[in-house]
N, C-alpha and C positions, 0 to 999 in steps of 0.2 A: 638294384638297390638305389633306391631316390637319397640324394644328398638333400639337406636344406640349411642355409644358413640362418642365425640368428640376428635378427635387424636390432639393435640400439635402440630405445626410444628416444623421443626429441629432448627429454630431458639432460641425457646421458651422453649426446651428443654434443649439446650447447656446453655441458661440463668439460669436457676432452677439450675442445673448441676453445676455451677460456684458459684452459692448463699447459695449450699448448704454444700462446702469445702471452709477452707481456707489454703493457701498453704501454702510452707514456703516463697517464694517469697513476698508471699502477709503479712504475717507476719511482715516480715525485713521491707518490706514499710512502714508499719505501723509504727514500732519501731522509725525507721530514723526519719520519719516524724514529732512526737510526739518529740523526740531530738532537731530537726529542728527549732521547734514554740514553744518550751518550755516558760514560764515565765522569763526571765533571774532572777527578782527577788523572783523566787517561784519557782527553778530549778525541776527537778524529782529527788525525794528521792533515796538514794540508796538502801531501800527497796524493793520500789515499780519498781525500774530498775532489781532490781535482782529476783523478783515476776514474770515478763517479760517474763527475761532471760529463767529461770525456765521452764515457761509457753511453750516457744518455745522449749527447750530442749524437753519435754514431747513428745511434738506434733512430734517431730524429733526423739525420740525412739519408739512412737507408730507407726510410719510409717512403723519405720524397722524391729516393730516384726508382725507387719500384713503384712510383705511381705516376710517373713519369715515362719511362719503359712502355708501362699500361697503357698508357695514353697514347704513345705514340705506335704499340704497335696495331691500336684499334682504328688510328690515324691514316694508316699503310692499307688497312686491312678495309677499311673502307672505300682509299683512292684506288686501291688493287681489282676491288668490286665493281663502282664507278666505269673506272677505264674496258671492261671487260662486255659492259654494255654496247661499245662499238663494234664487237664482234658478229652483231646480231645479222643473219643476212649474207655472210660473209663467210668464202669457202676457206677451210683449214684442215691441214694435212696433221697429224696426231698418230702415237703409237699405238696400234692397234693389227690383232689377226682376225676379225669379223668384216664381211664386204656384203653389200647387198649389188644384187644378180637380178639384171632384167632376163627376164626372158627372147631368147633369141637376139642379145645383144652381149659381143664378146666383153668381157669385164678382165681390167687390167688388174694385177696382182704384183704391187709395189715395194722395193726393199733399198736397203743402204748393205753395201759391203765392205767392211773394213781392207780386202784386198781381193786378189783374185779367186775367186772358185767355180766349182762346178756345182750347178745347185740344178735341186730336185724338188719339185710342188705335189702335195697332196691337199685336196679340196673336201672338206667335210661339208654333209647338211647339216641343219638345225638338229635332229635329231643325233646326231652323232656320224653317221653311216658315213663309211666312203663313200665319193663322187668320184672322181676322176685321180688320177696316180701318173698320167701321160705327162705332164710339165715337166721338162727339163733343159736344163741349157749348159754347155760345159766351156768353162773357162771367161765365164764373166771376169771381166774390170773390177774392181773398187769403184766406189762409188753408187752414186744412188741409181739400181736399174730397175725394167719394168719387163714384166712378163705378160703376153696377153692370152687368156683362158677364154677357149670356146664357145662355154655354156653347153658341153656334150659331158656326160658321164662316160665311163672306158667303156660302154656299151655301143659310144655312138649316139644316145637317145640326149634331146634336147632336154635339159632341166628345166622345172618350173620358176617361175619369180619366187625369190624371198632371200633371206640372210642365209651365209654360208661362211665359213673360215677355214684358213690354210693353215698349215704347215709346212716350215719351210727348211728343207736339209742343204749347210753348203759344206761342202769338204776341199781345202786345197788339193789341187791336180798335182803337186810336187811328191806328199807325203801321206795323202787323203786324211789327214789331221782336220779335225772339223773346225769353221770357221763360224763366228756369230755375227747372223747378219741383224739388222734393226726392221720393224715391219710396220711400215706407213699404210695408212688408212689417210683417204680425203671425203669430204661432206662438206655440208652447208650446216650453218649456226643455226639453229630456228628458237630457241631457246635458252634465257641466262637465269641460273637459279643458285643463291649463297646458301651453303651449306656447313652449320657450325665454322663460320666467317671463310669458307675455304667456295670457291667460284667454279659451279658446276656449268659447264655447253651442254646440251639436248643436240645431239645430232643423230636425225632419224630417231628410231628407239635407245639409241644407248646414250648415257651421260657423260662427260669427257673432262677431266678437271684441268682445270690450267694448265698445271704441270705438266702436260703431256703433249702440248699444242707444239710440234716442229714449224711450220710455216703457217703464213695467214695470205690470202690471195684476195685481192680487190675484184670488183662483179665483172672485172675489162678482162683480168688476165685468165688464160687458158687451164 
């Protein structure tokens, strides 16, 4: 069974829209008004005239620091953009389980570990399938280690070129309690594109947002 919602027309929108601020215009009419048709013999207090005042004051500084805010976070949000254009060219390491795999070129498979363990790699293709289940290493360090993969499936037979991603099991060697390690991916920038103000890298096929960039490596270093 198909659901379908009911769209608003633009009229009924603008109506909501206007029910739901009030302005300062609308304000001041207010005020006038109440001035206007006051009681002559039961005038407005000057409390409650200066309760008002107040009132409207408020609404007249919140306006101009919410457009202020606005301002400056479009301010950020540009410099943020800007600066992210030097990335261009330039190799950075980002959380990621996707690696692309030369053929007949051993391809390393990177991670951080919060403490020691004994970890296990499993290599999938693009399509999903197992490749390879042979990775393992027991009683790794902490810290950021690397594993290097053959480019052999557990058959032995050499894979072809293209995208491949891992899975990675570490279990403490104490209490085999599993351990979360972190999974670095490195590439080159070839591409900056903003996306609803948020700063996308192109690296190779996949997109890479800011937030995710661990290190950034100049074209000298290794």
């Amino acid at each position: 069974m198909m659901i379908s919602s009911v769209q608003p027309s633009q009229s009924e929108l603008k109506s909501q829209e206007s029910n739901r601020s009030l302005g300062e215009s609308d304000f001041m009419t207010i005020l006038i008004t109440q001035l206007q048709n006051q009681d002559p013999l039961s005038p407005m207090e000057g409390t409650e005239f200066a309760t008002q005042l107040a009132q409207f004051s408020a609404l007249d500084e919140a306006k101009k620091t919410s457009s202020g805010i606005s301002k400056l976070q479009n301010y950020l949000n540009s410099l943020n953009n800007f600066s992210s254009l030097s990335l261009l060219g330039k190799d950075i390491e980002f959380d990621g389980d996707i690696f692309f795999h030369e053929e007949g070129v051993p391809s390393e498979i990177t991670f951080n570990l919060p403490r020691i363990a004994d970890v296990a790699v499993r290599v999938y293709d693009e399509a999903g399938n197992l490749v390879s289940s042979q990775l393992q290493s027991s009683a790794m360090p902490a810290g950021r280690q690397t594993l290097e993969w053959n480019g052999r499936d557990d058959a032995g037979l050499v894979v072809p070129t293209g995208n491949y991603r891992y899975e990675l099991d570490a279990l403490d060697p104490t209490d085999n309690g599993p351990v979360t390690a972190t999974l670095i991916q490195r590439g080159m920038v070839e591409e900056v594109a903003f996306q609803n103000g948020v700063s996308m890298l192109r690296v190779g096929d996949r997109w890479i947002p800011l937030s995710d960039i661990q290190s950034i490596y100049s074209a000298l270093e290794p």
